[in-house]
N, C-alpha and C positions, 0 to 999 in steps of 0.2 A: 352276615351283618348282625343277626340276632345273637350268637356264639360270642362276638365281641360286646354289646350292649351285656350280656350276662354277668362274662367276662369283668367289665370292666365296674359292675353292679358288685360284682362279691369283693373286687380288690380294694373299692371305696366302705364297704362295710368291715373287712376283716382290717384294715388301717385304722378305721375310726373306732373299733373295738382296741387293737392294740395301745391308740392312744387316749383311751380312756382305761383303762389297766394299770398303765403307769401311777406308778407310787411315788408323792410328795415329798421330797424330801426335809424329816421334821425337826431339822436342826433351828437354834433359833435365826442364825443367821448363812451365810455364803463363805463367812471369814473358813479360814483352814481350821482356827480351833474348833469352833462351834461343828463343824464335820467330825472332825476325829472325835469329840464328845459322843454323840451319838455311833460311829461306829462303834469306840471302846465300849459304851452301855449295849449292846448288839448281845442277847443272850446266849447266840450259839453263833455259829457258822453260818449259814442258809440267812439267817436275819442279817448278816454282818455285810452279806451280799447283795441283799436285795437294799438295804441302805445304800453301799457304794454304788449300783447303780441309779436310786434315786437322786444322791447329792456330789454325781462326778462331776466333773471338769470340765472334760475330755481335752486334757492339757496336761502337762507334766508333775502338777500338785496330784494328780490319781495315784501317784507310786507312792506317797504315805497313804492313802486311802488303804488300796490294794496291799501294801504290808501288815497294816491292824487285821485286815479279813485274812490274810495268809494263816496268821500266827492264830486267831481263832480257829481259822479250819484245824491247822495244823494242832492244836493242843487236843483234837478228839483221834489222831493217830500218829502222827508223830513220832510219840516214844513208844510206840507198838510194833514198832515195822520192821522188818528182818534187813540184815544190811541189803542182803539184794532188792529187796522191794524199797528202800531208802536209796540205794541208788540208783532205781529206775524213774524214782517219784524227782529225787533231782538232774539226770536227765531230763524228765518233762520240762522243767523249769529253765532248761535251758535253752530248749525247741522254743520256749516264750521269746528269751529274750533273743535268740538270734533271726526271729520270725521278720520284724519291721529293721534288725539291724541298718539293713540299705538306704531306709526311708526317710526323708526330712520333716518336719513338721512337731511339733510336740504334741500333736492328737495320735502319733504313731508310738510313743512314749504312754500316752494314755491307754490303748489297745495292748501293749504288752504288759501293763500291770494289771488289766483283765484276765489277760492270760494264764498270766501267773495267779490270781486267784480262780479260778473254775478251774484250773490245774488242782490245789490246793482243797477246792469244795468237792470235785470228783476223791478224791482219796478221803475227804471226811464222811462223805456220804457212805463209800464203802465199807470204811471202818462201820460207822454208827449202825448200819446192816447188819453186817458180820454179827454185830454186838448185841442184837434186839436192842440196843437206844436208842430214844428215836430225842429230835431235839427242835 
């Protein structure tokens, strides 16, 4: 009985931390431009993401979200990558999209243009490593 009171004491705290963590998204409005404003202003990758997930959807409008954050990750390695590592990095991209293939709903539309960006952010990240950049 006490293991579950504990239990259920850390899940109400680490919830009510994670939903105070959450970042605002600081578009001036909900319209689709005023999103893609602020991702395009996104100074790097890491920021272009943590945006998207501030001002998603979670609806079918994330897959222009999720392509502005693509092409930022993508501009810090992209044209670095050896054809083999470009075609493992686009296999990944493909595990996204055929991941919810089966799935109904456009929140599963939403989930694979996540995909495809932390695909995308993972490869920037490593590059910017690799690089001593940091961003």
């Amino acid at each position: 009985m006490r293991l579950r009171s504990c239990l259920a004491a850390l899940a109400l705290v680490l919830l009510g931390g994670a939903a105070h963590a959450a970042e605002e998204c600081p578009a001036k409005s909900t319209s689709m431009d005023d999103i893609i404003a602020v991702l395009n202003a996104a100074p790097g990758c890491d920021r272009a993401m943590k945006l998207f997930e501030a001002c998603e959807y979670g609806a079918s409008g994330d897959v222009q979200f999720g392509e502005i954050v693509e092409k930022k990750c993508e501009a810090d390695f992209l044209g670095h990558l050896k054809p083999p590592q470009k075609l493992s990095y686009q296999r990944e991209l493909r595990v996204c999209d055929r991941k919810y293939r089966n799935k109904s709903g456009t929140i599963y539309i939403s989930f694979t243009a996540f995909c495809r960006a932390e695909v995308a952010q993972r490869y920037s990240r490593r590059a910017l490593k690799a690089g001593g950049a940091g961003r």
